[in-house]
C-alpha positions in Angstrom: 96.7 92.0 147.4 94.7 93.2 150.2 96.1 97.1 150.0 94.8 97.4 146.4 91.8 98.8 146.3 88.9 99.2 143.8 89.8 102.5 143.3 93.4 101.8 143.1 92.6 98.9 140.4 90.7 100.9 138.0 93.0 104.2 138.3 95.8 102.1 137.5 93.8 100.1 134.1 92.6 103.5 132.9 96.9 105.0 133.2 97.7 101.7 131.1 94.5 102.7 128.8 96.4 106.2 128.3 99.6 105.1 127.8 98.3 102.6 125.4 96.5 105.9 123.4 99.7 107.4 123.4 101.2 104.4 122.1 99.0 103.8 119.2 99.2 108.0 118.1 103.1 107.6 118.6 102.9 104.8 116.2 100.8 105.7 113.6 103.1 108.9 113.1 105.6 106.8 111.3 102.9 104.3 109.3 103.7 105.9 106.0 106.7 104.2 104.5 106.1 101.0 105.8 102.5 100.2 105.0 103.2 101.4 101.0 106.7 98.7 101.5 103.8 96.0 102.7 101.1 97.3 100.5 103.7 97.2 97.5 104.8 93.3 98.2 101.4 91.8 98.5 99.2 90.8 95.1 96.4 93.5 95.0 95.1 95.1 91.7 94.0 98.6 91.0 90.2 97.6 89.4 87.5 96.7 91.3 86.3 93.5 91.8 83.5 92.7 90.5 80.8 92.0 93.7 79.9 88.7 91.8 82.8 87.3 91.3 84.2 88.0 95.0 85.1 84.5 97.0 87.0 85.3 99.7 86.4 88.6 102.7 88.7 89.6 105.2 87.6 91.8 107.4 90.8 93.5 109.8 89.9 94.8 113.4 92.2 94.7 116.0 90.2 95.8 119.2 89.6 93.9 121.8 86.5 95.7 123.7 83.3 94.4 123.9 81.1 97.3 122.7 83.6 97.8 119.8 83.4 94.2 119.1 79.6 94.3 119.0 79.5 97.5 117.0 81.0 95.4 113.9 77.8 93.3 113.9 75.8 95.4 111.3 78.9 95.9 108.7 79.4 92.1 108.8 75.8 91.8 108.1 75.8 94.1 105.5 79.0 92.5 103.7 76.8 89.0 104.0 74.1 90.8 102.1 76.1 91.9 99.4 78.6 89.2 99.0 76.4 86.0 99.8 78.4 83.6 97.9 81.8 84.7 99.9 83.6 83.2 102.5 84.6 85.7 105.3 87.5 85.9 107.3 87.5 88.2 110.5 91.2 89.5 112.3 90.5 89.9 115.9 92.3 90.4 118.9 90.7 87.5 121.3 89.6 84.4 121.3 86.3 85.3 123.4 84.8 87.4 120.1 85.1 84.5 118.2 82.1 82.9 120.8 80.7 85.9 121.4 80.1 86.2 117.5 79.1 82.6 116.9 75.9 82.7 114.5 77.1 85.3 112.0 78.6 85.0 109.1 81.8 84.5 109.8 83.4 81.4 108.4 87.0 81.8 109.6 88.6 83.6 113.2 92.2 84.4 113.2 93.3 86.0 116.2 96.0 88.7 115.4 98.4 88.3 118.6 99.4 91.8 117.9 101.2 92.2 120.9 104.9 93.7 121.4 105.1 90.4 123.8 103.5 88.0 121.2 105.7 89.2 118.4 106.8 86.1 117.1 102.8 84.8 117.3 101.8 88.2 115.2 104.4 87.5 112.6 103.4 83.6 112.2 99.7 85.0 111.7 100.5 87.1 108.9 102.8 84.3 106.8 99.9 81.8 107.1 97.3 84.5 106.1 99.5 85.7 103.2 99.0 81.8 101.8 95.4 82.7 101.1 94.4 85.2 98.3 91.1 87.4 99.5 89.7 89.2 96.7 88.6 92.0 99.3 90.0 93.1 102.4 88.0 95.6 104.6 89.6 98.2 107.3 86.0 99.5 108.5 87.8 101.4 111.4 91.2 102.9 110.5 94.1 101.9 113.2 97.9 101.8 113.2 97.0 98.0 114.3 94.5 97.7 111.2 96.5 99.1 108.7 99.8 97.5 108.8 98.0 94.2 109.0 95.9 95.1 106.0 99.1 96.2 104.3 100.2 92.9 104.5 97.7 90.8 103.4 97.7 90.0 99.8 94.3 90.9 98.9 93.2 92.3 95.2 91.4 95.1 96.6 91.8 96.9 100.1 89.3 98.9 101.0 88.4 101.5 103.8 87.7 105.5 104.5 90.6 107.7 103.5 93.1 108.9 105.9 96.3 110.6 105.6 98.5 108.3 108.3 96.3 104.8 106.7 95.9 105.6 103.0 99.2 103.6 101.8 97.7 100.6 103.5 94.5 100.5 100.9 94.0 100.1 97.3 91.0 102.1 97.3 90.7 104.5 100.0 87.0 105.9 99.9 85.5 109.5 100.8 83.8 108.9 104.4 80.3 111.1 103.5 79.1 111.2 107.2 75.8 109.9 106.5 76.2 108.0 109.5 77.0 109.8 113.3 76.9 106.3 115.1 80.4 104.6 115.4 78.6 101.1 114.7 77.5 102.2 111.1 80.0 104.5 109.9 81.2 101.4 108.4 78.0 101.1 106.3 78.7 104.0 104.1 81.9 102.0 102.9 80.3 99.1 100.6 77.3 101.1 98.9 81.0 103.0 97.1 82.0 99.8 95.4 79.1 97.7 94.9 75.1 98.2 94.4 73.4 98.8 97.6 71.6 101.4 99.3 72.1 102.7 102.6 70.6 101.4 105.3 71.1 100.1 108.6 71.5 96.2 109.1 70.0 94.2 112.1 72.4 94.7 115.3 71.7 92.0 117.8 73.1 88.7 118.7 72.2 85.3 117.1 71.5 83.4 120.8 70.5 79.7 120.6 67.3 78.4 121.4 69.7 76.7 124.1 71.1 79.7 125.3 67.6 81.9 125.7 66.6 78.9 127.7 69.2 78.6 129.8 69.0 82.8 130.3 65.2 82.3 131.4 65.3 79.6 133.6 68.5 81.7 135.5 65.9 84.5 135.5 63.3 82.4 136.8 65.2 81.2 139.7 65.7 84.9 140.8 62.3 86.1 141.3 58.1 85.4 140.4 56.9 87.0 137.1 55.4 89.7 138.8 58.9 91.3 140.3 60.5 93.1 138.2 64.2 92.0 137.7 66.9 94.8 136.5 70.4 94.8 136.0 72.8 97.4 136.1 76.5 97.3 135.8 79.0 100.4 137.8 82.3 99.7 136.2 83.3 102.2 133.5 86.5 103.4 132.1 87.6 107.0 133.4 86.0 110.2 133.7 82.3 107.7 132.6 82.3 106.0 135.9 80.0 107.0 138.6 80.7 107.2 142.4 79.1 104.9 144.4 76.8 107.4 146.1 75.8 108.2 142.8 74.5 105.2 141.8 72.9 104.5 145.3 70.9 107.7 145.1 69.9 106.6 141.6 68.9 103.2 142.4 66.7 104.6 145.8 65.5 107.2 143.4 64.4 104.4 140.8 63.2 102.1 143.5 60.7 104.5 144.9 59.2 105.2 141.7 58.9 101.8 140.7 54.8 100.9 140.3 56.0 97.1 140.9 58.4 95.2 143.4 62.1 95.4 142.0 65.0 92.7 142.4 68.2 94.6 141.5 71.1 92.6 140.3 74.6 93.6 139.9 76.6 92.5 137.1 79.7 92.1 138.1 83.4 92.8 135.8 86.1 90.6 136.2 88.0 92.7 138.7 85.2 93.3 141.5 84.7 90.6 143.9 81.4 91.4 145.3 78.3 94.1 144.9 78.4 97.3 146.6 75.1 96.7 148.4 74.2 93.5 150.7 70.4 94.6 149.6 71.3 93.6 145.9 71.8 90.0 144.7 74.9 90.0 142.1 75.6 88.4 139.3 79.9 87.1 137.7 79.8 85.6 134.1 82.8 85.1 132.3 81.1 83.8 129.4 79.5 87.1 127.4 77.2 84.4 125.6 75.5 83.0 129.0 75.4 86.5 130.0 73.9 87.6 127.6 71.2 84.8 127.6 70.3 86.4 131.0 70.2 89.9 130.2 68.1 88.9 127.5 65.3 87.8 130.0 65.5 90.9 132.4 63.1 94.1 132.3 65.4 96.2 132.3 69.3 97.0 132.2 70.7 100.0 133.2 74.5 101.3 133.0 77.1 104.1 131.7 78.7 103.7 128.2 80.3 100.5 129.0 80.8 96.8 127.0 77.5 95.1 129.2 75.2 97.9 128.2 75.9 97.2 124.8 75.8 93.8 125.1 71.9 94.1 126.8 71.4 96.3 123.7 72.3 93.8 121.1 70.2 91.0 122.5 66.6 93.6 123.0 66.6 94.4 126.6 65.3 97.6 127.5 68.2 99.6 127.9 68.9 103.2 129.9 72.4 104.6 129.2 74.0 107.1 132.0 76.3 109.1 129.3 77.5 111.5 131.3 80.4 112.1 129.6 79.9 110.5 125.9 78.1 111.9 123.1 74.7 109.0 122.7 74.4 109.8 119.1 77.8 108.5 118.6 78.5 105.5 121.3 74.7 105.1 121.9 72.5 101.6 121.8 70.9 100.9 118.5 67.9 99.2 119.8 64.3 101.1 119.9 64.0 100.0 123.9 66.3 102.9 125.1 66.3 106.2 127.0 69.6 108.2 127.9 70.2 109.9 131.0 72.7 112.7 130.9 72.2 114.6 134.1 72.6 111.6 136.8 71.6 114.0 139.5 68.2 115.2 138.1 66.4 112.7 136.4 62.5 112.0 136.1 62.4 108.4 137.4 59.0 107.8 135.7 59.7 108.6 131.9 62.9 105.6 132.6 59.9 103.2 134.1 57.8 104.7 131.0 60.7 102.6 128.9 61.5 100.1 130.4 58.0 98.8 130.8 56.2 100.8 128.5 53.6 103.7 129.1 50.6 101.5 129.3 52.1 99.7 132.4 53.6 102.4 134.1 50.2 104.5 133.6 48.1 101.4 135.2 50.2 100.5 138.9 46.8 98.2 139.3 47.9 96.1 136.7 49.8 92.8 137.1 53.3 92.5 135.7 52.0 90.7 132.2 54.1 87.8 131.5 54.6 88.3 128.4 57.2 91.4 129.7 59.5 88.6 131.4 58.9 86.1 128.2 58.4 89.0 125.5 61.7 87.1 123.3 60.6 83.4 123.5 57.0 84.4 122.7 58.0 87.0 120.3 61.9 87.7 119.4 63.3 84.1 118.7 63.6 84.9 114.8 64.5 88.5 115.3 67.8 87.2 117.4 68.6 84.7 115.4 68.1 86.1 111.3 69.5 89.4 110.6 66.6 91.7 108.8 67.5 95.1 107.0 65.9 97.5 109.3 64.8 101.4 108.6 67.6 103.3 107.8 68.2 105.9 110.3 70.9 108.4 108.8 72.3 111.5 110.7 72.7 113.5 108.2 
């Protein structure tokens, strides 16, 4: 309707966000008894399984946001290294991270319906996946959600970091030794506890098609020459990390005059906003996070606050800058080496973000052209790196 506004709209998500928090602390007050009744029904074992001999993953998350979804990219890479002979199940919440993770190893998708409204649905999940006996099951991020369906499963062992409200829920419940701050590989620590590995951190991107980076340069392409520079940024955030939009205007004019090459800024649009905030900025709605992020691959740059897109930019190599005004970087930040953090939006030096989005040597040289190889730097370079996971240096925050 007409007398909802913007404003209105995202005030009123971010109240259902908070009741939803409550919801999920109310619930997991009263976990105990019933996850040891579940845990006690299903076939599980007190000895390890031996890594060889393991056939059959499931891995339980129940979150249905994009960066979170993304974030379980290097634990399902690391299980694939250690378990390559075993067939992995993932519990989500949508159908949409089933596409979005197509090219991993992930040989089955269930989608968990758990819902108060799709009760019946939940409980018709859990009966078929109670037919099948995993030899592992994995809660890398303890839930109310996670737990009582990993409670359920029958699973020989059920394995994840020990906590007092999810303990009854696992078999082995592991000491969490904080070598890892990021929320993406605290996960990591899990596996080395159970089977011979050492730490380190697994690639994070997305496996894109040959198809899909095409179809993401030729979009790109069609915007601008190869010697404007094309960035895309993206204003929607949940709660206290959204900006205003005077705030990002003085940003983007800031960022514009500082620029030592032409700029076409394009607005991704969420699903709620109907148009840009500027008639000076083309825009950009994609419902499908694949094609999207095909494009985002083939920018110079994508800028925005702690938000789903920015990670999404970060898992496919674009030079990223984060606005985390209000969440900690080390925790919720990108992974990828092309990225810069601004945590003061209303003092920032423009020229150390152009010095990472382009790179010093460009930035240094405004008589330069734009090299094409900065508009085409992942079909002449990254192709493999998207689309084979590689063990990367291990980067622990100890």
């Amino acid at each position: 309707m007409m007398w909802i506004t913007k404003e209105n709209h995202l005030r009123f998500k971010n109240r259902l966000r908070q009741f939803d928090k409550q919801r999920k602390k109310v619930m997991s007050r009263w976990l105990s008894l019933p996850l040891a009744l579940f845990n006690r029904i299903s076939a599980t074992q007190e000895t390890l399984v031996n890594h060889q001999q393991v056939q059959r993953i499931v891995i339980v998350r129940n979150n249905a946001r994009v960066g979170n979804t993304l974030f379980l990219i290097p634990f399902i890479n690391q299980v694939k290294q250690v378990y390559p002979q075993a067939e992995i199940t993932l519990i989500g919440c949508a159908n949409w991270q089933a596409s979005l993770l197509e090219g991993l190893a992930i040989d089955h998708f269930v989608v968990s319906h758990f819902r108060f409204s799709s009760l019946g649905k939940l409980l018709k999940t859990i009966v078929t996946l109670r037919k099948t006996q995993f030899d592992l099951c994995f809660m890398p991020c303890g839930s109310a959600q996670d737990a009582l369906m990993c409670s359920a499963l029958n699973a020989r062992n059920k394995i994840g970091f020990d906590h007092e409200r999810y303990r009854n829920a696992l078999t082995h419940p592991l000491n969490n030794p904080s070598f890892y701050q990021h929320a993406a590989l605290r996960c990591l620590a899990l596996i080395p506890q159970i089977a011979p590995l050492a730490l380190a951190q697994t690639c994070h991107q997305l496996r894109l098609t040959q198809h899909e980076l095409a179809e993401g340069k030729a979009a790109r392409l069609a915007i601008a020459d190869e010697q404007t520079l094309c960035i895309g940024y993206f204003r929607e955030a949940r709660g206290a990390k959204q900006l205003s939009d005077k705030q990002w205007q003085n940003s983007i004019d800031t960022l514009t005059q500082a620029s030592p090459y032409p700029v076409v800024w394009i607005e991704i649009l969420g699903p709620g906003m109907k148009q840009g905030f500027t008639p000076n900025h083309l825009s950009c709605h994609c419902a499908d996070l694949r094609e999207l992020a095909g494009f985002l691959h083939h920018l110079d740059g994508f800028i925005s606050c702690d938000t789903g897109p920015l990670h999404l930019a970060d898992a496919v190599n674009t030079p990223c800058i984060g606005l985390f005004t209000h969440t900690d970087p080390t925790v919720y930040g990108m992974l990828g080496d092309k990225a810069q953090y601004i945590t003061d939006i209303e003092q920032f030096d423009a020229t150390n973000v152009w010095q990472t989005l382009l790179g010093k040597s460009l930035v240094s040289n405004q008589e330069t052209e734009l090299p094409l190889a900065l508009v085409n730097r992942s079909v002449s370079s990254q192709p493999n790196q998207l689309e084979t996971p590689a063990i990367e240096t291990a980067r622990l925050a100890l």
